[in-house]
C-alpha positions as CSV (number, residue, x, y, z in Angstrom):
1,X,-12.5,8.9,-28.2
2,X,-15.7,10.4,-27.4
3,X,-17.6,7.8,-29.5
4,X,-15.9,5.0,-27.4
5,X,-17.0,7.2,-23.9
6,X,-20.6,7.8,-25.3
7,X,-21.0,3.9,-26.7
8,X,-18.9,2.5,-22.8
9,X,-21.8,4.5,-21.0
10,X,-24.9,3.6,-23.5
11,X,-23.9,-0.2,-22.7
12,X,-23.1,-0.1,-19.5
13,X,-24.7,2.7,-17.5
14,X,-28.1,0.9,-16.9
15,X,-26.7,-2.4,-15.4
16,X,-24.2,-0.3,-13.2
17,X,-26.9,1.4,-12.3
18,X,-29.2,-1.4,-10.5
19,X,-26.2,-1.5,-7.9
20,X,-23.2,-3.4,-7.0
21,X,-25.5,-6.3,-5.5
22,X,-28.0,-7.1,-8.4
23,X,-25.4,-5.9,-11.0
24,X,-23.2,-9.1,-9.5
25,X,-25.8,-11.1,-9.1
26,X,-26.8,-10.7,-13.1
27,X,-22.9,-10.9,-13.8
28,X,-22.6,-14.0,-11.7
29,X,-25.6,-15.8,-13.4
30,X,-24.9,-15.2,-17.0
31,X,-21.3,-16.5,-16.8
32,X,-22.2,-19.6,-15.6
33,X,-24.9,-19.7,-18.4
34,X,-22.2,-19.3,-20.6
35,X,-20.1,-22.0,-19.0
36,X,-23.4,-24.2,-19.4
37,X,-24.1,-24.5,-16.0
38,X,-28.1,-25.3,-15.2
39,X,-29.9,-21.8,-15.4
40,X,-31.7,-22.4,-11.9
41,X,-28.2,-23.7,-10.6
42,X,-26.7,-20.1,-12.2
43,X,-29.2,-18.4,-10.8
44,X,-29.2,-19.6,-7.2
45,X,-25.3,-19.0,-7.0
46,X,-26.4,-15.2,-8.5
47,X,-28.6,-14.4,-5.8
48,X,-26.7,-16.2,-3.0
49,X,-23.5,-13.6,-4.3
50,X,-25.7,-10.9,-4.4
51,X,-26.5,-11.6,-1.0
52,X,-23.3,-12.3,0.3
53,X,-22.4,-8.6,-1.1
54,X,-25.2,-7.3,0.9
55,X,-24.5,-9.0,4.2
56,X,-21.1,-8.1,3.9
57,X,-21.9,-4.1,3.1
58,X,-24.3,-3.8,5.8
59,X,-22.1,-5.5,8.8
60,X,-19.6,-3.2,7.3
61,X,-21.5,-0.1,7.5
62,X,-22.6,-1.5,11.2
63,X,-19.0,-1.7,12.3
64,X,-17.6,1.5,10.6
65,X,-20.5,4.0,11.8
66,X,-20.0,2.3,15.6
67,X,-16.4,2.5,15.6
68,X,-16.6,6.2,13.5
69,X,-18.4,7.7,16.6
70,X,-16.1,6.3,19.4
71,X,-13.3,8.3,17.1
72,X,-15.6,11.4,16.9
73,X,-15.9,10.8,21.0
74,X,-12.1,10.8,20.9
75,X,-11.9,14.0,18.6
76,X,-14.3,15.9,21.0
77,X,-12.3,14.6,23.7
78,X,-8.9,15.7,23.4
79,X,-9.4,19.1,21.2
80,X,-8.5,17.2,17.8
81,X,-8.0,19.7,15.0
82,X,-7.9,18.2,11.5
83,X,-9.9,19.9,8.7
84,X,-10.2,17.3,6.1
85,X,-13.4,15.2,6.7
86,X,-13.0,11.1,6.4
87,X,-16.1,10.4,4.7
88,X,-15.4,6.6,3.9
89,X,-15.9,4.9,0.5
90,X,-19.3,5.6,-0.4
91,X,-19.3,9.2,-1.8
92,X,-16.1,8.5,-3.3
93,X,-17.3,5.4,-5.3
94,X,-20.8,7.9,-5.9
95,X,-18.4,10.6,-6.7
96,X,-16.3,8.3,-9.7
97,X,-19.1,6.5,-11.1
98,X,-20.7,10.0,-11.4
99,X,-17.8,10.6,-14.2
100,X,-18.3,9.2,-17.8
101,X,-15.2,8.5,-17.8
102,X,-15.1,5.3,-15.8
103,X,-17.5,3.0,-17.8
104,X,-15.3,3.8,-20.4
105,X,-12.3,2.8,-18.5
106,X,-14.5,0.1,-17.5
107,X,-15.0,-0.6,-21.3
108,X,-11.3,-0.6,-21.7
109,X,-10.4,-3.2,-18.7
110,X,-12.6,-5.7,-20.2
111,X,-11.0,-5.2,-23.6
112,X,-7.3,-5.6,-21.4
113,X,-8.4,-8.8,-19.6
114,X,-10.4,-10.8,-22.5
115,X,-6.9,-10.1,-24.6
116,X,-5.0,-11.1,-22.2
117,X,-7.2,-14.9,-21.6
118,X,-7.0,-15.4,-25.4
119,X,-3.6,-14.7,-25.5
120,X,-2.7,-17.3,-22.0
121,X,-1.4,-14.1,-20.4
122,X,-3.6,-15.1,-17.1
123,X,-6.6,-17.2,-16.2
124,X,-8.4,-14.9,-14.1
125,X,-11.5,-13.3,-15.8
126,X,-12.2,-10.0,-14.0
127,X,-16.3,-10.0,-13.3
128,X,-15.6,-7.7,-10.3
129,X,-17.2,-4.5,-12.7
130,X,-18.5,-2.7,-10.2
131,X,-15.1,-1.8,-8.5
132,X,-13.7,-0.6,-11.5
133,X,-14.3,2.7,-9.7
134,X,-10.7,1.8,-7.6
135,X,-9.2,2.1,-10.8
136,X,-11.2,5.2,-12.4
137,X,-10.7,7.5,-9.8
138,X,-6.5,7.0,-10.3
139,X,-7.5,8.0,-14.1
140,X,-9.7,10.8,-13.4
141,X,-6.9,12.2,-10.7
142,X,-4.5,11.7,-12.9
143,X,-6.7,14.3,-15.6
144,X,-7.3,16.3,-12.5
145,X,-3.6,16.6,-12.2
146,X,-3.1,17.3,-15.9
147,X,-3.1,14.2,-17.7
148,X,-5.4,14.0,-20.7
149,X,-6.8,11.1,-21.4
150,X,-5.0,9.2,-23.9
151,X,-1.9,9.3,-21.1
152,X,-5.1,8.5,-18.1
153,X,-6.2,5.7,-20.3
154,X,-2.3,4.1,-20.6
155,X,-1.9,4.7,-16.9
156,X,-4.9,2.7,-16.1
157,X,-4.3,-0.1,-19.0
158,X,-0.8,-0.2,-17.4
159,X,-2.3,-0.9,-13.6
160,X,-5.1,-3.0,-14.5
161,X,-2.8,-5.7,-16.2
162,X,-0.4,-5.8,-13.1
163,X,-4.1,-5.7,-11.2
164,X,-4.5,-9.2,-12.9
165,X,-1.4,-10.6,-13.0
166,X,-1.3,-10.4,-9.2
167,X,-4.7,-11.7,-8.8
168,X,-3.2,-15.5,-10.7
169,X,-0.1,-15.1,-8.1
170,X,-2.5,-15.0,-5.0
171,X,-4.6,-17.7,-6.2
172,X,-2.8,-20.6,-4.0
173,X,-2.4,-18.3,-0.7
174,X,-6.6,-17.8,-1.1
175,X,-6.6,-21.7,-1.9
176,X,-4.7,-21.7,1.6
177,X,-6.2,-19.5,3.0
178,X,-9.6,-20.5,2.8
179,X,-8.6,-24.4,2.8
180,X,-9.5,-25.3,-0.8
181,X,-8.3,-27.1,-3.3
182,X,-7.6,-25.9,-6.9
183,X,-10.8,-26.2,-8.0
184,X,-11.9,-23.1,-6.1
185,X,-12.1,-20.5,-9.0
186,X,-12.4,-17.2,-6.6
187,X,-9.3,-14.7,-6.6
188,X,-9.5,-10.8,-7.0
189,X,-8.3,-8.5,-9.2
190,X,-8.9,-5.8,-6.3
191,X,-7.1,-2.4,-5.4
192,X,-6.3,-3.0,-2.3
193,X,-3.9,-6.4,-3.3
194,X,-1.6,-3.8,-4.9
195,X,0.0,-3.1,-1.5
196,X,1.3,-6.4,-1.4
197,X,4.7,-5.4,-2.5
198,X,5.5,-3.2,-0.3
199,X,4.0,-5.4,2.5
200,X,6.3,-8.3,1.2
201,X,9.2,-5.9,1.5
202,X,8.6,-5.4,5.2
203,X,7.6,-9.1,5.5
204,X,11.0,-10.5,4.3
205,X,12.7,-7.6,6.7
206,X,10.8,-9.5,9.7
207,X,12.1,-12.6,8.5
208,X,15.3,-11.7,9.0
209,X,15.7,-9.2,11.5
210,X,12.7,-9.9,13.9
211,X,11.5,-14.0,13.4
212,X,11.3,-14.6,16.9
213,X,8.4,-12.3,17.1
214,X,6.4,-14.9,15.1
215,X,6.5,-17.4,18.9
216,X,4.1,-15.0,20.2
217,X,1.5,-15.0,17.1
218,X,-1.9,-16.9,17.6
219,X,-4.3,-18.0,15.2
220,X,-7.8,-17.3,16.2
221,X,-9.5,-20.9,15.4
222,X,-6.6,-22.4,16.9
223,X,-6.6,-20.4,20.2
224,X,-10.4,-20.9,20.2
225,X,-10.2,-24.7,20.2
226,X,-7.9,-24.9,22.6
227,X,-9.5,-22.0,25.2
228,X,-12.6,-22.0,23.8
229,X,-14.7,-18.8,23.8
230,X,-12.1,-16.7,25.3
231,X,-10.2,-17.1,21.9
232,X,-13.3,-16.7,19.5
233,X,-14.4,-14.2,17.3
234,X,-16.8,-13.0,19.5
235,X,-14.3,-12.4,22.7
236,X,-11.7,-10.7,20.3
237,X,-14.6,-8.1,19.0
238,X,-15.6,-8.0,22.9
239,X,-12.0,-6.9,23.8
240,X,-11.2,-4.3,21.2
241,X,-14.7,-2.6,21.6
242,X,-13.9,-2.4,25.2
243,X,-10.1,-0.9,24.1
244,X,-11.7,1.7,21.3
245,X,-14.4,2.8,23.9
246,X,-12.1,3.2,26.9
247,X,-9.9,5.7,24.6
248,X,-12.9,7.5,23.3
249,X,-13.8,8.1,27.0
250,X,-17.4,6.9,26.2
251,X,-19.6,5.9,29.2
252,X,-20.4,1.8,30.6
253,X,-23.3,1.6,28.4
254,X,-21.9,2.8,25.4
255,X,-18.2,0.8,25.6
256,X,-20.4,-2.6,26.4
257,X,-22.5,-1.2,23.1
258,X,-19.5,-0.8,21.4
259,X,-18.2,-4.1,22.5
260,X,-21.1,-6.1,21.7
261,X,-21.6,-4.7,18.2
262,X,-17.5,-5.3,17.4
263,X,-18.2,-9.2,19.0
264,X,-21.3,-9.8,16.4
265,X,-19.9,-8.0,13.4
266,X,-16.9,-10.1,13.6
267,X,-18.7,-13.6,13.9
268,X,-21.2,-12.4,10.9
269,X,-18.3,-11.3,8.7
270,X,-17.4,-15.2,9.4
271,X,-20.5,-16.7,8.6
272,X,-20.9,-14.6,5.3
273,X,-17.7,-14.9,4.2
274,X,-19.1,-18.6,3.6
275,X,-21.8,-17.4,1.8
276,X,-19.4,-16.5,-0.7
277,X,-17.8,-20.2,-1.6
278,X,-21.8,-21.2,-2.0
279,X,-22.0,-18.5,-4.7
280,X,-19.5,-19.8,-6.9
281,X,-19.7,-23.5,-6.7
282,X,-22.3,-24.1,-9.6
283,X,-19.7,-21.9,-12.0
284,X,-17.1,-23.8,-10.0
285,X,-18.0,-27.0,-11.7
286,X,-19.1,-25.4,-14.7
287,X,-15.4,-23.9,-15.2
288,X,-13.9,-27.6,-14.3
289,X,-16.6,-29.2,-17.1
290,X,-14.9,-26.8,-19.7
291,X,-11.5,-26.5,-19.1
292,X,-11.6,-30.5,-19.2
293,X,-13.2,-30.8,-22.2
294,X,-12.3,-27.1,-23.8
295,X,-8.8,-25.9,-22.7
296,X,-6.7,-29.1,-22.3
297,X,-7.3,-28.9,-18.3
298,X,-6.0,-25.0,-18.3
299,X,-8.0,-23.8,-15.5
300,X,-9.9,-20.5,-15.1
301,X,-10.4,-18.4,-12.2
302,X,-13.2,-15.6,-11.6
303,X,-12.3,-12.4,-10.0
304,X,-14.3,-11.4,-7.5
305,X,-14.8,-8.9,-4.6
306,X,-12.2,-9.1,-1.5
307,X,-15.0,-9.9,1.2
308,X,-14.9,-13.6,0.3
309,X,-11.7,-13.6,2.6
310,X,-14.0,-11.8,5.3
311,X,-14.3,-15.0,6.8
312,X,-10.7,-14.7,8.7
313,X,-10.7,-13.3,11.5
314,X,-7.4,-11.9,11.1
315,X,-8.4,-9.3,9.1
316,X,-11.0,-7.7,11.5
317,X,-8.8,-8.3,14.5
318,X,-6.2,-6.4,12.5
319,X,-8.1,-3.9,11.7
320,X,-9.2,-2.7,15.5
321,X,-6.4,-2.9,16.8
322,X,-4.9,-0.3,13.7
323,X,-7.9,1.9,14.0
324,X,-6.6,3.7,17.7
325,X,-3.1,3.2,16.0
326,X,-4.7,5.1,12.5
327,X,-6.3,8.2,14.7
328,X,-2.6,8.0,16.9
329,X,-0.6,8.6,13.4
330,X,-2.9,10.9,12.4
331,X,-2.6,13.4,15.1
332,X,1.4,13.5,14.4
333,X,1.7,13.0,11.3
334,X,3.6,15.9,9.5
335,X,1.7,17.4,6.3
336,X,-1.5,14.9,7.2
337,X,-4.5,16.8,7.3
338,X,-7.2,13.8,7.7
339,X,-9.2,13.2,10.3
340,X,-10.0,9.1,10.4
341,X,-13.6,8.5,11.0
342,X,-15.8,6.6,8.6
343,X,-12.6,4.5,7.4
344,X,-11.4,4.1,10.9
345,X,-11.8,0.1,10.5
346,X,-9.2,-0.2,8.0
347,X,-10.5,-3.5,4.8
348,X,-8.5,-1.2,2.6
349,X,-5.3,-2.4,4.6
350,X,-5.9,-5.6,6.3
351,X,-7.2,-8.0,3.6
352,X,-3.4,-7.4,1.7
353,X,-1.9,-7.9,5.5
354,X,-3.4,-11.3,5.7
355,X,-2.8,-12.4,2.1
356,X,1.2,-11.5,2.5
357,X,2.0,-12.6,6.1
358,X,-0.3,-15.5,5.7
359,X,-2.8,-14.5,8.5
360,X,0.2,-13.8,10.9
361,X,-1.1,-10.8,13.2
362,X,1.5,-9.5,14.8
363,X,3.3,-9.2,11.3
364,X,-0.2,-7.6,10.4
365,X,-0.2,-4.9,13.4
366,X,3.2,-4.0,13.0
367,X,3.3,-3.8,8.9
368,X,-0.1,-2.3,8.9
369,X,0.9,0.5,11.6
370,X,4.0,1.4,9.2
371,X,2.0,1.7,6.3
372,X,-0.8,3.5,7.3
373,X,1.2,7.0,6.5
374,X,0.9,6.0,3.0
375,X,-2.8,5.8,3.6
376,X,-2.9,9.2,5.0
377,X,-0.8,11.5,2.8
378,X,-2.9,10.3,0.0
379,X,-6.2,10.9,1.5
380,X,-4.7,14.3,2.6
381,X,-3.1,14.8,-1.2
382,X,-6.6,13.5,-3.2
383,X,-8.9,15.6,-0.9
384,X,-9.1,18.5,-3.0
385,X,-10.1,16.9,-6.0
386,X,-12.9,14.4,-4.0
387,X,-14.2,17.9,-2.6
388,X,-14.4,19.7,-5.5
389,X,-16.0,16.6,-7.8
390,X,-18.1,16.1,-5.1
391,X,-19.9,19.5,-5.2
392,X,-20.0,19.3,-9.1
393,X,-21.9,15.7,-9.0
394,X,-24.5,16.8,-6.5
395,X,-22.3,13.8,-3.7
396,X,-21.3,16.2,-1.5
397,X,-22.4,14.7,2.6
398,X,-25.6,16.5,3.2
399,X,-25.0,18.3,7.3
400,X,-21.0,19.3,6.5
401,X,-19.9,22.7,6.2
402,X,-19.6,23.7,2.2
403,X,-15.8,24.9,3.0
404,X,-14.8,21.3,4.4
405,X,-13.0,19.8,2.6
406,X,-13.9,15.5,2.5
407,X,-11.7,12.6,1.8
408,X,-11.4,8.6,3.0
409,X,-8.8,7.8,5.1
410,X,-8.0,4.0,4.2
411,X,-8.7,4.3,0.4
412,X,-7.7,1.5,-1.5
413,X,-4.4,2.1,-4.1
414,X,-2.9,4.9,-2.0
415,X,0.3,4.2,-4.0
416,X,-1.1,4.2,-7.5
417,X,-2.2,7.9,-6.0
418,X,0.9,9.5,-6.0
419,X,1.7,7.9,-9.7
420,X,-1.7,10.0,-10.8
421,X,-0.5,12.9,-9.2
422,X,3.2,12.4,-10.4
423,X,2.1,11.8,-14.1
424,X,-0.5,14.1,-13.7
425,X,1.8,17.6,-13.3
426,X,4.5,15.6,-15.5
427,X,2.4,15.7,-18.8
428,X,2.3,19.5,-17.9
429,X,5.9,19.8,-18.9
430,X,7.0,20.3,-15.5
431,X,10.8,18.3,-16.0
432,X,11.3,17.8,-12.0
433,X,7.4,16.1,-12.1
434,X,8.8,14.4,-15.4
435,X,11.5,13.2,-13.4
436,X,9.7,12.0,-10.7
437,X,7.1,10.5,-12.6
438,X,9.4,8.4,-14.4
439,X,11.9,7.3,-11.1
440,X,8.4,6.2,-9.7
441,X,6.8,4.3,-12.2
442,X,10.5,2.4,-12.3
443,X,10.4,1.6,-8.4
444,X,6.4,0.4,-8.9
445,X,7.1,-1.6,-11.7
446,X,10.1,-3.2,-10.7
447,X,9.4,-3.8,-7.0
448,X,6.0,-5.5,-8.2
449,X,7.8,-8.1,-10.3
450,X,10.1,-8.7,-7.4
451,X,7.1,-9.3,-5.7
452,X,5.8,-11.6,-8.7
453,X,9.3,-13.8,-8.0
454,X,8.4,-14.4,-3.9
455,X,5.4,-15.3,-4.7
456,X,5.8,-17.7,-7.3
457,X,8.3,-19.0,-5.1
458,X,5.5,-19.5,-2.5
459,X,3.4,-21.0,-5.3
460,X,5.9,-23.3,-6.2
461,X,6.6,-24.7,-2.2
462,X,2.5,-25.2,-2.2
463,X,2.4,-26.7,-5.5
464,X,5.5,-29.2,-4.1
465,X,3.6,-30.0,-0.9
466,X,0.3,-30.5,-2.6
467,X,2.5,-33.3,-4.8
């Protein structure tokens, strides 16, 4: 096993190393090399996703670090007492790709998914390497917990496949979504998707108990054509800036800051989420030149990163309005001890929102408010092993007392979390762990092919209407 560690991190650890930008970039342009697309045509769609990554991590970081200090404004505010640290996702992904373990696990997910194309299992092809580290840090805290890793390694096999199955069932809701046809090859194979059960479960509850609800929805585009600027992007952002600021207590020139910043982040997450479709359209009709003449017209998607969805507006509109909601849950929470900051605007939650409910917001608000406990308790649960691997790998955030402890309050897989932790203390030989561990993994699994079933029946009603 330690060959197969030593030989994953030889391979991979200088690419993964150059960043998540140029690594995708490289990624991007070799595929379509191989799918004999025109190198300067491969390469232009390489950089164009490499900047489309970049555009979309630095609006991010725009939004979060605005909308984190209103929060801390809050916190100072009201006497807020919570003593685990929300840090956001960047330590954390320093913190797991600081492990050899995860370009091994990396090592063994492309193994999983090339195995699973040969033998027709899925078309998605997973180039999405760089956020393996979703995956790796269930593995690693499942070890943490007491796994070793031969029962880590099945844990993660057994996540990443239902990772990829669920990234061919959303392929025609992202072909709706982003009003394509099937020849757009981009899905995603990422964490965050694998809320989409339990999202589903609540969706078919509103369907039945509360459907009236869906008279008051709005689309964004739609309200904006018909009211104009009042119903764009930039008037929603303008509107919840004003909301976040006025409950921080912040001054006129810092709420109209506030405002302004959420108004421009929103339209840019627009416009780059554009960028995106650009990127892929050379290996777009590369794929469509060989599955015609190669696979009998079988067609083949390409796994990518969720921000090519960041386009809907849904998803940061959703995301504002849960962030007061987020720091409102956390205060009363029982046994939560995070403090929501840097993941205050919640992409770990939304994106799977607006895939399920099919950009319906109230459905988002109300689903993402429920679930957003889930995100909590497993910040709160994880924090002591992101605290103490962060000290050990030198990630620890530089200015924070060393007996803080640091977690991320909208980390993606919250779920898959608790099956670590559960399979973790289980392969201790503790039987009531055993017993949970097993009841769990039996919920997950079969509540996930339920899900499988609804959406297949979705598939099947777009398939009809596209006929």
């Amino acid at each position: 096993m330690n060959v197969i560690i030593d030989l994953a991190n030889k391979v991979f650890q200088p690419i993964i190393d150059l960043g998540a930008a140029p690594l995708m970039t490289i990624v991007l342009t070799v595929i379509a090399l191989c799918f004999k697309v025109k190198f300067s045509k491969a390469l232009e769609g390489g950089i164009k996703l490499g900047i489309a990554l970049t555009g979309i991590s630095a609006i991010i970081n725009i939004l979060s670090t605005a909308f984190s200090g209103a929060m801390a404004d809050f916190v100072a505010r009201t006497g807020l007492h919570l003593n685990i640290t929300d840090v956001g996702w960047a330590p954390l992904a320093t913190i797991t790709w600081g492990s050899p373990y995860t370009l091994y696990f990396l090592l063994v997910m492309l193994i999983v998914n090339i195995i699973m194309l040969v033998l027709n299992k899925t078309n998605t092809l997973d180039v999405d390497i760089f956020d393996i580290w979703h995956l790796s840090i269930v593995g690693l805290f499942a070890i943490y917990s007491g796994a070793n890793l031969i029962i880590a390694t099945v844990l993660i096999i057994f996540i990443g496949i239902l990772k990829i199955i669920n990234s061919d069932v959303m392929k025609p809701t992202f072909n709706d979504l982003l009003n394509t046809g099937d020849e757009n090859p981009m899905t995603t194979t990422h964490m965050n998707y694998m809320m989409n059960p339990i999202i589903m479960v609540f969706d078919k509850l509103f369907d039945k108990l509360f459907p009236w609800l869906d008279k008051y929805d709005f689309d964004a585009a739609k309200l904006n054509a018909k009211i104009g600027f009042w119903g764009s992007k930039f008037a929603i952002g303008i509107y919840l800036g004003i909301f976040v600021g006025l409950l921080a207590g912040q001054k006129p020139v810092d709420i109209l800051t506030l405002a302004f910043t959420a108004a421009v982040c929103l339209e840019l997450f627009s416009l780059i989420g554009s960028w995106f479709i650009a990127a892929v359209e050379p290996l777009s009709q590369g794929i469509t030149d060989f599955a015609s003449s190669k696979l009998k017209g079988r067609t083949l998607n390409i796994g990518l990163d969720w921000p090519f969805l960041a386009g809907r507006a849904e998803i940061w509109a959703a995301a504002n309005v849960l962030a007061p909601i987020m720091l409102l849950e956390a205060m009363i929470l029982p046994g939560n001890k995070l403090l929501p900051l840097a993941g205050i605007i919640a992409m770990g939650v939304t994106p799977a929102l607006l895939v399920v409910t099919r950009g319906k917001l109230i459905r988002m608000i109300v689903i993402g408010a429920i679930e957003l406990p889930l995100f909590l308790w497993s910040g709160t649960l994880i924090a002591p092993f992101i605290t103490e691997t962060a000290k050990k790998v030198g990630a620890f955030p530089k200015g924070l007392s060393s007996s803080t402890m640091i977690s991320h309050t909208t980390m993606e897989g919250p779920v898959e979390k608790f099956l670590a932790y559960f399979v973790g203390k289980a392969s201790e030989g503790d039987m009531t762990f055993l017993l949970y561990a097993l009841l769990a993994l039996a919920v997950y699994t079969l509540l996930f092919f339920w899900y499988v079933g609804q959406m297949k029946k979705r598939n099947k009603v777009y398939k009809e209407a596209k006929d």
